[in-house]
C-alpha positions as CSV (number, residue, x, y, z in Angstrom):
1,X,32.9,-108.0,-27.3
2,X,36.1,-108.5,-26.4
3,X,35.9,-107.5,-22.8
4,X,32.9,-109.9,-22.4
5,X,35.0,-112.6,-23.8
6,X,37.9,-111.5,-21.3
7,X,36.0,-111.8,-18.6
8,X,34.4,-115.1,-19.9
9,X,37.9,-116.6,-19.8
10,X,39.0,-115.2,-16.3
11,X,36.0,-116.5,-15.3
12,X,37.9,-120.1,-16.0
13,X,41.1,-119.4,-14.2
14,X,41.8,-122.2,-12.1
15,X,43.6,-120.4,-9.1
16,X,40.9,-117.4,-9.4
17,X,37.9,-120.0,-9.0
18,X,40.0,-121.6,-6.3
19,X,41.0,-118.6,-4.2
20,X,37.7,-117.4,-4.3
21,X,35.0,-120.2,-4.1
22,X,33.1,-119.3,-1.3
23,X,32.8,-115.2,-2.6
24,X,31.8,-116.4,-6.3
25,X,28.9,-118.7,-4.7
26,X,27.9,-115.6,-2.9
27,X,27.7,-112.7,-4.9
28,X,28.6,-111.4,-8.1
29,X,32.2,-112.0,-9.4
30,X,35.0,-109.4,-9.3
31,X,37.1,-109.2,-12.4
32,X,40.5,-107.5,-11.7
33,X,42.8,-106.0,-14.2
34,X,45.8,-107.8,-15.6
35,X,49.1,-106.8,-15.3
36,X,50.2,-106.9,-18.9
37,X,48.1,-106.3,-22.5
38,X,49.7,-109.9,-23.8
39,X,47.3,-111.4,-20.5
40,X,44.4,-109.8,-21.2
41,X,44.8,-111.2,-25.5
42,X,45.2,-113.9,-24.1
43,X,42.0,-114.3,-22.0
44,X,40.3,-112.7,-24.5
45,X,41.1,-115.6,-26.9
46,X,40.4,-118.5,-24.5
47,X,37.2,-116.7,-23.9
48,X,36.4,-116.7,-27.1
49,X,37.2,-120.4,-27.5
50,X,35.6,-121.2,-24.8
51,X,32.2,-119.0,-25.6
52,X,32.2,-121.1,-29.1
53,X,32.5,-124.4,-27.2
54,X,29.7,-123.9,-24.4
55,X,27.5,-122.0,-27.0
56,X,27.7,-124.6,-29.5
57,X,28.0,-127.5,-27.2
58,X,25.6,-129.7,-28.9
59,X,27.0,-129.6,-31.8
60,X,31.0,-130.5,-30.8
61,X,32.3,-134.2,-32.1
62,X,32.4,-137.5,-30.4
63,X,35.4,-137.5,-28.6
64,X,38.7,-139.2,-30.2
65,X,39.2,-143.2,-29.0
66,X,35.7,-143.2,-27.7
67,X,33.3,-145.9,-28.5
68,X,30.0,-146.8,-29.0
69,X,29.0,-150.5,-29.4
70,X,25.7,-151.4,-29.8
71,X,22.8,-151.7,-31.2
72,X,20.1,-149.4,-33.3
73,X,17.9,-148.5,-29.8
74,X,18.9,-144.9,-28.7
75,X,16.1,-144.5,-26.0
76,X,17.1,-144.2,-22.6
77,X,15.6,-144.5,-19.2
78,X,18.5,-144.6,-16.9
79,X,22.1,-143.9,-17.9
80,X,24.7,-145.4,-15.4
81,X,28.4,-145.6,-15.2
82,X,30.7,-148.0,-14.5
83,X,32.4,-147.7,-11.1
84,X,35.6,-146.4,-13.0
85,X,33.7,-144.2,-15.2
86,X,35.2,-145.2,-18.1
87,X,32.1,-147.0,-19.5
88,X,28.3,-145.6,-19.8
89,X,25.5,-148.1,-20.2
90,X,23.5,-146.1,-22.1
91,X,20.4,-148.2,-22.3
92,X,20.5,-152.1,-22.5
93,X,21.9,-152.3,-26.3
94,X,24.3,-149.5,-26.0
95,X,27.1,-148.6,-24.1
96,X,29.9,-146.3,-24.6
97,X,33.6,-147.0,-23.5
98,X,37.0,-145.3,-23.2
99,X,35.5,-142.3,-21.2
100,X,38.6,-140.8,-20.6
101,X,38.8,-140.0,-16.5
102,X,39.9,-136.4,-17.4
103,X,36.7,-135.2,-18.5
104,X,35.3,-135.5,-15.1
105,X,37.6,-132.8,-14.0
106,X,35.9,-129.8,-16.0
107,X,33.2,-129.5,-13.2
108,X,29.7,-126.9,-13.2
109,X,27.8,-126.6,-10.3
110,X,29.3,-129.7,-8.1
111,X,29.1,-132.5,-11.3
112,X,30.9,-132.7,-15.0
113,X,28.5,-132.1,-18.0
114,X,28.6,-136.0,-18.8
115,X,27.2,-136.4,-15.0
116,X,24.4,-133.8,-15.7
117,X,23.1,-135.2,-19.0
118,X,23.1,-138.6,-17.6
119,X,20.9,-137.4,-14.6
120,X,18.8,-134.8,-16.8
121,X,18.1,-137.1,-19.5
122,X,17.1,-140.0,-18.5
123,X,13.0,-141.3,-17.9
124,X,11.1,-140.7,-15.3
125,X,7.7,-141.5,-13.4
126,X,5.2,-139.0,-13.8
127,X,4.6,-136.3,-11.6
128,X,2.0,-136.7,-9.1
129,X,0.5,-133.3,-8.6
130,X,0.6,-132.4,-12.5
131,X,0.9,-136.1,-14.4
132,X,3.6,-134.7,-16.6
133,X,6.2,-137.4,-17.8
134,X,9.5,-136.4,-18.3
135,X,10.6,-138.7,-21.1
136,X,13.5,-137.0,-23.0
137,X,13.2,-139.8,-25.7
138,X,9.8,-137.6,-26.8
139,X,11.6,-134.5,-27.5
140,X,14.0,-136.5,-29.3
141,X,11.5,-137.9,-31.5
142,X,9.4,-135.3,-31.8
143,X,12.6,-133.3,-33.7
144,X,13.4,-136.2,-35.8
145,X,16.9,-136.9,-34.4
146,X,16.2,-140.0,-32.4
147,X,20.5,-139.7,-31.8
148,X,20.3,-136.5,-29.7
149,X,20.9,-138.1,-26.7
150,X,23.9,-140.1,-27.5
151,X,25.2,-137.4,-29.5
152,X,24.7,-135.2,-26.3
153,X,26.3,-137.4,-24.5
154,X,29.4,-138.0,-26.9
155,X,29.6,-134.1,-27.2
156,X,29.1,-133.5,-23.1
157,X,32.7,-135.2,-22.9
158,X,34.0,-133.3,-26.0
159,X,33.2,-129.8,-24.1
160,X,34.6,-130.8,-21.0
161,X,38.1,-132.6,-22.6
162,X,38.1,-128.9,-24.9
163,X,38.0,-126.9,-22.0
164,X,40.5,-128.2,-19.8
165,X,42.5,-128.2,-22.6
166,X,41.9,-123.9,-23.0
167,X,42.0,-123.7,-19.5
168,X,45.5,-125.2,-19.0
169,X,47.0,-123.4,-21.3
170,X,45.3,-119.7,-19.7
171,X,47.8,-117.3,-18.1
172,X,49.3,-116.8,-14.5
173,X,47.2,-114.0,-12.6
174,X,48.4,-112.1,-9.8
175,X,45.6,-111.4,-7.4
């Protein structure tokens, strides 16, 4: 386990995911050994923090200093953010303020996790070829938690504020 969670955390290393971007979009990653025992312990533990954060990431805390104002309807169709991004209008009774503008810097696959819940979840037409509706509010209600969404949303920030926090703190790699 502790080699998984090793790699998991040099997987996060700023300058490795910088210096090779274009090989780890490619093909699989290549892990290289550390120079000292104190570097891998330490990657090993921000793994491991950071395993516990992205497997448990529904059920982190809203984030400190954010806030929700509004009213009692959590459905959403369309999420949007403010053109500073420090305010979500979460659906025309909600809306959720004091983003903070560093948890857009924790970025999977080209967006932050905030961005992708508020593209994924959100209500759309149905499908022409199958008539399916994608309406996230039904799986919500069907699992008696009408506050997933928001909660997913308040969490989404939590994971990304969390993991730039590990990540700052991981050790200088030689390459």
């Amino acid at each position: 386990m502790n080699l998984y969670i090793h790699v998991y955390g040099f997987l996060h290393l700023p300058a490795y995911r910088e210096k090779f971007s274009s090989e780890l979009k490619k093909s699989l990653p290549r892990i290289f050994l550390v120079d000292a025992a104190e570097k891998f312990w330490s990657l090993s533990r921000a793994g491991r923090r950071l395993a516990e954060i992205h497997l448990n990431y529904e059920k982190q805390p809203a984030p400190a200093g954010v806030q929700v104002l509004g009213g009692e309807n959590f459905r959403v169709k369309k999420m949007r953010l403010s053109k500073d991004k420090t305010t979500l209008i979460y659906n025309e009774d909600i809306k959720i303020k004091n983003i903070p503008p560093k948890s857009f810097e924790y970025v999977v696959n080209g967006r932050s996790p905030l961005e992708w819940v508020i593209e994924r979840y959100q209500l759309k037409p149905p499908d022409k070829a199958s008539g399916i509706v994608n309406d996230p509010n039904a799986w919500a209600a069907e699992h008696g938690d009408e506050k997933y969404i928001l909660n997913l949303v308040l969490s989404s920030i939590t994971v990304s504020l969390k993991t730039l926090e590990i990540v700052e703190d991981l050790p200088t790699i030689k390459f």
